[in-house]
Each structure stands twice: as C-alpha cells, then as structure tokens.
VOBA-1610 file (N, C-alpha, C; in pm, whole numbers, padded with zeros to 5 digits, always signed):
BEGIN
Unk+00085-00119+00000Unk+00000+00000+00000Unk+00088+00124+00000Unk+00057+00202-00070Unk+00140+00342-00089Unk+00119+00442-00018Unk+00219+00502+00081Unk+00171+00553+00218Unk+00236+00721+00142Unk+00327+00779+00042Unk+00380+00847+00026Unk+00416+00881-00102Unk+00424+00971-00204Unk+00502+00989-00314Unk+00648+01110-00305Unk+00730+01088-00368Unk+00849+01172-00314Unk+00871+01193-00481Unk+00867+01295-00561Unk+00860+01295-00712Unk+00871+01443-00755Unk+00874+01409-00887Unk+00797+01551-00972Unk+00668+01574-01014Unk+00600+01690-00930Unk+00489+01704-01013Unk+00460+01749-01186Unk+00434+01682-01253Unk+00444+01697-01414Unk+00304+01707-01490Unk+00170+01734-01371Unk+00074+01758-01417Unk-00060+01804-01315Unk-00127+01859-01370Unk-00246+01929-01258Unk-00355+01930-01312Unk-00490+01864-01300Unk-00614+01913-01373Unk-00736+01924-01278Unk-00795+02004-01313Unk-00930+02044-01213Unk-01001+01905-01228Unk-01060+01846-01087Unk-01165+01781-01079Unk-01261+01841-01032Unk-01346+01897-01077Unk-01495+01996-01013Unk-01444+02078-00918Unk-01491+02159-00834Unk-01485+02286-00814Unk-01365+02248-00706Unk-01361+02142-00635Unk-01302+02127-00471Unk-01218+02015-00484Unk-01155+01977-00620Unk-01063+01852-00570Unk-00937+01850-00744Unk-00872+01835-00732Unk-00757+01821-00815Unk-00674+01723-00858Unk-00665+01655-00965Unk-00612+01527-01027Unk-00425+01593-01065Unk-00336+01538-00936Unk-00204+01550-00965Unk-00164+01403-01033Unk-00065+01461-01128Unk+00041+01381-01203Unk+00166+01342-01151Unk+00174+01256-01043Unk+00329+01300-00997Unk+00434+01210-01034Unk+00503+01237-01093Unk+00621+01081-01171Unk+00728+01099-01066Unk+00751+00954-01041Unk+00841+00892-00902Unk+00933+00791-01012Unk+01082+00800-01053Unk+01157+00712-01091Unk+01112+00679-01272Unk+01054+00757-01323Unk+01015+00721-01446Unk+00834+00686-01482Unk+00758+00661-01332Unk+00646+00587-01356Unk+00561+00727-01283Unk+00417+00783-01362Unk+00365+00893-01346Unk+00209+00814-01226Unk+00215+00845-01150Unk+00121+00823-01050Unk+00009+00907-01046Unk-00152+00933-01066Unk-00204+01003-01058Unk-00292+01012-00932Unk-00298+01125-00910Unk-00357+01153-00717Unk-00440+01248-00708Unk-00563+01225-00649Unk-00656+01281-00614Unk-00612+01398-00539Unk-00643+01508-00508Unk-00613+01626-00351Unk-00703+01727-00349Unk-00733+01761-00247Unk-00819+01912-00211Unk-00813+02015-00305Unk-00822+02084-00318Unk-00787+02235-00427Unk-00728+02320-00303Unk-00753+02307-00189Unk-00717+02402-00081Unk-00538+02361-00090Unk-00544+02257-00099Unk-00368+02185-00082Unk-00306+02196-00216Unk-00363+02134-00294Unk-00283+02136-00406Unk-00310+02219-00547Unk-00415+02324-00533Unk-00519+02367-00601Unk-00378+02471-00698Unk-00279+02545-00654Unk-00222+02625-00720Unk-00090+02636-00696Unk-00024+02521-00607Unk+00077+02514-00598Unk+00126+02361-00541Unk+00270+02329-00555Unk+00364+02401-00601Unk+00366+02375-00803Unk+00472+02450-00848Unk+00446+02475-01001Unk+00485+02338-01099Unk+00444+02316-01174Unk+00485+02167-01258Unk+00648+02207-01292Unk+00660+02116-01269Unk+00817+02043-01267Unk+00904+02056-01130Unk+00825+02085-01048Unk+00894+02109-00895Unk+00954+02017-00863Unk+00981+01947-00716Unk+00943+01834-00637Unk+00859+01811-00526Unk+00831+01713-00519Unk+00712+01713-00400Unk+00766+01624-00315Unk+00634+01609-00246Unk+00635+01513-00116Unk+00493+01468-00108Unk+00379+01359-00159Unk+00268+01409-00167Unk+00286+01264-00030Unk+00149+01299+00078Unk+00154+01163+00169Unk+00018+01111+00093Unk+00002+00982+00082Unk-00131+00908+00036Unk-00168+00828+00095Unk-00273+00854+00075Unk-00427+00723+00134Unk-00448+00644+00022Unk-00454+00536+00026Unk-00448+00402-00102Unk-00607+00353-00061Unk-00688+00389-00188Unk-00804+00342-00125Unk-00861+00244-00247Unk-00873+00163-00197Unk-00876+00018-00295Unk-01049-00019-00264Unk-01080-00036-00398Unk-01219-00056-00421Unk-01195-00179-00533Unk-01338-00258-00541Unk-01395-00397-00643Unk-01336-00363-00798Unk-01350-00247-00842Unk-01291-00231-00972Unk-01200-00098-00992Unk-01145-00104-00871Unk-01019+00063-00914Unk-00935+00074-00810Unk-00826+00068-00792Unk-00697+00138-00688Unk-00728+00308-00718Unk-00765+00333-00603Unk-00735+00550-00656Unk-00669+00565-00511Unk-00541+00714-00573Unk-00470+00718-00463Unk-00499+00880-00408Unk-00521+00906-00333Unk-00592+01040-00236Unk-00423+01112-00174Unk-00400+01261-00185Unk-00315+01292-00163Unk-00291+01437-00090Unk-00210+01450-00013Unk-00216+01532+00096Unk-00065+01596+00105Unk-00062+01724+00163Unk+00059+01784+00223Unk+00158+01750+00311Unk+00042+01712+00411Unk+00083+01660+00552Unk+00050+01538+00576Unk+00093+01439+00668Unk+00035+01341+00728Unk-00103+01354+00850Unk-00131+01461+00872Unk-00211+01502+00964Unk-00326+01534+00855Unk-00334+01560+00764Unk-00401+01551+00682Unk-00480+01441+00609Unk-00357+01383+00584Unk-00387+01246+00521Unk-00463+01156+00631Unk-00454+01205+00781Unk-00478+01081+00855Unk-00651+01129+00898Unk-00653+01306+00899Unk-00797+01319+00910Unk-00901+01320+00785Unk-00832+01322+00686Unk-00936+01258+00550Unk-00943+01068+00608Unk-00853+01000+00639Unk-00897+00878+00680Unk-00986+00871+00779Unk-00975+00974+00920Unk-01110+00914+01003Unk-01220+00988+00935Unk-01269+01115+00851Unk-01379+01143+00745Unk-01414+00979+00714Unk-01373+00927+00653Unk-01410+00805+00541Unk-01438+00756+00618Unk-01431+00716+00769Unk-01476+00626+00859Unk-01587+00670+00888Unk-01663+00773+00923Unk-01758+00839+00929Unk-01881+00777+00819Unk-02006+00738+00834Unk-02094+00675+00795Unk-02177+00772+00696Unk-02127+00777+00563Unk-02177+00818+00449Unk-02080+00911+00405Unk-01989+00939+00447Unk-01866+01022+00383Unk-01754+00930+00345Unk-01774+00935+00199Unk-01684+00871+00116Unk-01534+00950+00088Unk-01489+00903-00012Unk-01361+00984-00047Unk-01375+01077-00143Unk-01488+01150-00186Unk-01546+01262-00275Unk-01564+01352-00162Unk-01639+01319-00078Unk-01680+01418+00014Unk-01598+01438+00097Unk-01515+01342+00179Unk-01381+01413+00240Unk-01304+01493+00179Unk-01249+01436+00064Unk-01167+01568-00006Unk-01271+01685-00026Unk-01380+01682-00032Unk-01454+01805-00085Unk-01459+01905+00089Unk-01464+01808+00186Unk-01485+01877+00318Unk-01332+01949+00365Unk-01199+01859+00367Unk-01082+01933+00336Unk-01040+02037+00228Unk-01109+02058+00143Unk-01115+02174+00038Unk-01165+02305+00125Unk-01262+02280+00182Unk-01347+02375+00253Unk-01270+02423+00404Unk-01251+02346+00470Unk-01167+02293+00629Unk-01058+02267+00584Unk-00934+02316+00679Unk-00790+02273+00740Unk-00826+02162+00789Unk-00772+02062+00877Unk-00777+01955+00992Unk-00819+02058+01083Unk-00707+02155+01089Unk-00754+02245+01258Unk-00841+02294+01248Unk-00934+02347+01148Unk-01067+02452+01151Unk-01137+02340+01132Unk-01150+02206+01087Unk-01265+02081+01119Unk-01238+02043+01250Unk-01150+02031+01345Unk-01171+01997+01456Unk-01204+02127+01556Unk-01180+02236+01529Unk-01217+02326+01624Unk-01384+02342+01638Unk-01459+02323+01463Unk-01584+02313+01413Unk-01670+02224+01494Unk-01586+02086+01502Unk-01624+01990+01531Unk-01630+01993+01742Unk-01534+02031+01805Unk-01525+02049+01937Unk-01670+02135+01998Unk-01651+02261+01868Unk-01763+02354+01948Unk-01898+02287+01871Unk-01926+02189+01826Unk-02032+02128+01759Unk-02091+02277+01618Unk-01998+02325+01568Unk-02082+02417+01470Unk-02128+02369+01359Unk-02261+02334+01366Unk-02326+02269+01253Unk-02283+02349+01099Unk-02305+02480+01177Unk-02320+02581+01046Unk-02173+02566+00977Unk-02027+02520+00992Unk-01943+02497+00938Unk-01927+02421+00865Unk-02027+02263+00852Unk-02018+02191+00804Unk-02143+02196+00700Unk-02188+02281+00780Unk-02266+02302+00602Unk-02182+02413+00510Unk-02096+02458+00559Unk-02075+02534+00433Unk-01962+02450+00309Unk-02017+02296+00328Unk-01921+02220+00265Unk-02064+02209+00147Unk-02019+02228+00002Unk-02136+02166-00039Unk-02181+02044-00068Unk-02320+02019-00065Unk-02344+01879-00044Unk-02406+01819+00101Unk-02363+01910+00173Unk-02397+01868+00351Unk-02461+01970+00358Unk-02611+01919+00376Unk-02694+02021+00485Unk-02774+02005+00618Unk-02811+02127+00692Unk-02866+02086+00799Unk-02850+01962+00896Unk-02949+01868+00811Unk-02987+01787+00873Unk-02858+01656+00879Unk-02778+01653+00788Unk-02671+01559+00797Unk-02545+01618+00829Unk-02535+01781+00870Unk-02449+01807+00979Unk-02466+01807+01105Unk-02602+01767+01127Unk-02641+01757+01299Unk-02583+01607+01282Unk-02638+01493+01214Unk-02592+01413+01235Unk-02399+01338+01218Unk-02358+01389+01135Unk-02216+01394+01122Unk-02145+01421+01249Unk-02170+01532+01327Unk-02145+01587+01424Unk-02059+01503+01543Unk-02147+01403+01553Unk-02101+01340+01709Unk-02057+01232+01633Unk-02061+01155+01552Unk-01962+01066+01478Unk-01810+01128+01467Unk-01828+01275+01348Unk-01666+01310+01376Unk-01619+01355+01487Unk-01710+01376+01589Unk-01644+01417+01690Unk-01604+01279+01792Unk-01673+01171+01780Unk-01546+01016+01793Unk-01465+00965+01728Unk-01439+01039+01601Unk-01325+00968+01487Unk-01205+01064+01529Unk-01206+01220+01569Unk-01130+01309+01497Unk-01074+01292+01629Unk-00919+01372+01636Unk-00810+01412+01700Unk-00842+01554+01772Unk-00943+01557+01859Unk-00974+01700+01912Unk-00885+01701+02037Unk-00789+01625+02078Unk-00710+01669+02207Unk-00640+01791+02221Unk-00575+01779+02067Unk-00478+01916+02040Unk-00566+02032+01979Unk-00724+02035+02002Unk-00771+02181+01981Unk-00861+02209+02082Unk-00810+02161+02214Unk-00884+02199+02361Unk-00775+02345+02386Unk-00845+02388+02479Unk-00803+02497+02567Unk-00802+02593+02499Unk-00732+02750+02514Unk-00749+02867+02461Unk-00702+02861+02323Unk-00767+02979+02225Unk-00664+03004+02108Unk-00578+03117+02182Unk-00504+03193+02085Unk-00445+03253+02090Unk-00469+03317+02092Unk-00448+03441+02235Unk-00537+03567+02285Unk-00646+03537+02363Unk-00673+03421+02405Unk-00770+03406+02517Unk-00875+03359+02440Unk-00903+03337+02293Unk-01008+03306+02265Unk-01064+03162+02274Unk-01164+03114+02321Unk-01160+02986+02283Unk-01278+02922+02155Unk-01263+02769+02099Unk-01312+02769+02022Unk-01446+02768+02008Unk-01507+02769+02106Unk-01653+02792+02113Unk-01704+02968+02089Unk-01556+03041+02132Unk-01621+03249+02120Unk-01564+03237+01965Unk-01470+03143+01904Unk-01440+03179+01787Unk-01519+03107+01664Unk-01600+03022+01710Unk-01768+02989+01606Unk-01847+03075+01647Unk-01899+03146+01754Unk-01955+03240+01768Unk-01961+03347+01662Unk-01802+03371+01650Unk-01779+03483+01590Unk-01787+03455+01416Unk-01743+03362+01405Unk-01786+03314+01247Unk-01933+03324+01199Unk-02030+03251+01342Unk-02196+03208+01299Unk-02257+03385+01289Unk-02207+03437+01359Unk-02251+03602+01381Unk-02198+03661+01226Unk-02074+03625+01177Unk-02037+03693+01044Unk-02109+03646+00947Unk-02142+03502+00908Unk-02246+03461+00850Unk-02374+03532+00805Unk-02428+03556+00962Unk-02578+03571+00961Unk-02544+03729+00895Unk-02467+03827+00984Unk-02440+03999+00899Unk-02424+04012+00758Unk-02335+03844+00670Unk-02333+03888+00575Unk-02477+03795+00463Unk-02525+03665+00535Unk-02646+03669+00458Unk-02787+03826+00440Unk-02781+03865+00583Unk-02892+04025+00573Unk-02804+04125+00490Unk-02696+04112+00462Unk-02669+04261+00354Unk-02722+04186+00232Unk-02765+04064+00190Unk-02782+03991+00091Unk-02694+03944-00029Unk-02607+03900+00055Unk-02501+03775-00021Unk-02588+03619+00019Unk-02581+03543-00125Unk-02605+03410-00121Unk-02539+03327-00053Unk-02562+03203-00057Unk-02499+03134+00059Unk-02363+03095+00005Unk-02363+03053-00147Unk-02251+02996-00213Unk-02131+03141-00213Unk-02153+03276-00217Unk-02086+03351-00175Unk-02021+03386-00033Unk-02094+03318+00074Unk-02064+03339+00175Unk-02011+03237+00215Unk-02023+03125+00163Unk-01916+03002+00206Unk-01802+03010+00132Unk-01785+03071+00030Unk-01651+03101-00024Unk-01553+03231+00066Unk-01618+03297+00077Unk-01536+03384+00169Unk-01515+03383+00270Unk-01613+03291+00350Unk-01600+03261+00500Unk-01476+03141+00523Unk-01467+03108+00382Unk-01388+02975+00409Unk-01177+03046+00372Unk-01196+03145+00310Unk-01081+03201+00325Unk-01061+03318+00448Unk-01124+03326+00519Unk-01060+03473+00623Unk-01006+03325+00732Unk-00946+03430+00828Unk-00830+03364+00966Unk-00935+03331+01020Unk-00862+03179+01108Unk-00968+03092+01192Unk-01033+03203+01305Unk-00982+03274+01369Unk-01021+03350+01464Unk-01037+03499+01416Unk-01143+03632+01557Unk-01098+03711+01530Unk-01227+03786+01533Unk-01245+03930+01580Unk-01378+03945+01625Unk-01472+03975+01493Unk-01583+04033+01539Unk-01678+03959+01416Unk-01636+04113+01358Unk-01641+04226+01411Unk-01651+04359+01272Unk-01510+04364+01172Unk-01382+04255+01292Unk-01268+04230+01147Unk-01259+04139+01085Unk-01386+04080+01119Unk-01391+03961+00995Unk-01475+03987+00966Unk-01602+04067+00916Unk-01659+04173+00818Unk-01588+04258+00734Unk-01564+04308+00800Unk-01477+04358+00717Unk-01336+04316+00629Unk-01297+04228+00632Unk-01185+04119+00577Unk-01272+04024+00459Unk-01374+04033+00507Unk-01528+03990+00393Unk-01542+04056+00313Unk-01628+04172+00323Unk-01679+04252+00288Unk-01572+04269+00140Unk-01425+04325+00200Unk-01325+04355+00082Unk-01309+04280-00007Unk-01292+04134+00030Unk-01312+04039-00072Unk-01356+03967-00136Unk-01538+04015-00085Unk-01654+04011-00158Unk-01655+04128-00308Unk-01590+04290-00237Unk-01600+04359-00364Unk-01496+04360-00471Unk-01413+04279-00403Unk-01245+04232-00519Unk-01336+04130-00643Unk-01397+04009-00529Unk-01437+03899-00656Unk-01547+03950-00741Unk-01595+04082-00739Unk-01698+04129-00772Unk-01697+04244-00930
//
C-alpha cells in the first residue's frame, strides 16, 4: 500500500470545483492523485518536487490514490471516510473547505453551520455527522485557549454572527461560504466583516 510519493509534479487538472487530479512521476512511472484544491489547487508549479503523503483506497474495480501535504491531513481525511456516508469525494470536498484544525475546532464547538458550508452537507446531515466526527477526529490538540484568550466555542460564535451579517446585507450562501472559508480561523466579528466585505468587492 502506498503511504507516500516523493517525485515531480508533471501535471495538474481540475476535478470539479473542490478537488484536483495531480500527475506525480516517481523514478520514471507517473502516478495520478486525487487532492483538495485548498492543498494542491495552485501550488507548487509543474516540474517542482514534491512530497505528496497518500491514502491508497482500494475498491472492487479501481486502486485511486488520495493525496495530501501533511500526514495530519492524510490521517484526518482517513477518520472522514470512517464516518458513515462520507466517502472519499466528500472528504476531499470537506478538506477543500476545512484545514484539519478549523474541522476539529468546528467539530469540538459542535458548529453545525461549518459543516454546512461544505457543499453537499446540509442541515440535517451536519447535525448528524457531528457526534460521529467528533469520535473519529483528533480533538485533544484543539482543547483549551486560542491565541489571545479566545476559545473555540467564542471563535464559532464569531464566524456564525459573520455569517448571519453577511447573509442580511444579501449575499447568497454559495458567496458566503466562499469567503467565510478564506478569512483567519479567529478574530472578532466587525474584522472579519470587514476582511469579507473587501473580498466580496475584489471577486466582484
């Protein structure tokens, strides 16, 4: 089973909006690998070298290999897949959306509303997801304060509050999960309005 690629990347193609088909040739032989768009979406440049870590996920009629930055990565797309109806489309699609650390901080303070802003997951199958990933995932290392006293329950607060300010100025939801999903994990809600707001009128 292939736990790692150590190569050149020699190719990149969009798979739908949240996941990316790398080319990576190891010794002469070109390996192709699934990854997030968040990880591998624009960097590093073809002909580099890499380091990709992989999940080997072997199915009745296909080997496909899933590929990551980190091993902390690679290991929380594996407990996703353990999770009961999240396959390996929707993990990579939920790591596109989520770090590891902003799915387990999500996941600690139970914020439903984070996991819907994955598309594909709504409401009702982020209530239920909820307490499953929260027995699969690695939440030891996102107890206690963030940084500055915040903890992760005042810093979903502060996300669910930026949300709701920027659905009433009337941004759609697919706009507001795109921008909510690039500002800093923390941080009070009028500078992360405003850190919005700007790069609502850039993409605009």
């Amino acid at each position: 089973m292939i736990g790692s690629l150590r190569g050149v990347l020699v190719g990149r193609r969009a798979r739908g909006e949240h996941a990316v088909e790398l080319l990576v040739e190891v010794g002469g032989v070109g390996y192709r690998v699934v990854a997030p768009t968040r990880s591998f979406g624009t960097g590093p440049a073809l002909g580099e070298a890499v380091l990709v870590h992989v999940h080997t996920h072997v199915r009745e009629d296909a080997i496909c290999l899933y590929g990551f930055p980190t091993g902390d990565e690679r290991d929380c797309f594996e407990q996703l897949i353990g999770a009961r109806g999240v396959g390996p489309t929707a993990a990579v699609t939920i790591l596109s959306v989520h770090s590891p650390t902003a799915l387990r901080r999500a996941v600690a303070a139970r914020d439903a509303d984070a996991l819907v802003l994955v598309p594909g997951i709504g409401a009702k199958t982020a209530a239920r997801l909820l307490p499953e990933l929260e027995a699969r995932l690695d939440l030891d290392a996102e107890g206690g304060l963030e940084a500055g006293g915040v903890t992760p329950a005042q810093a979903t607060s502060a996300r669910h509050d930026l949300r709701a300010a920027l659905a009433g100025l009337g941004y759609d939801p697919d706009e507001i999960r795109q921008v909510v999903a690039g500002l800093p994990a923390e941080g009070r809600v009028e500078d992360l309005l405003r850190l919005a707001l700007r790069d609502l009128a850039a993409a605009r």
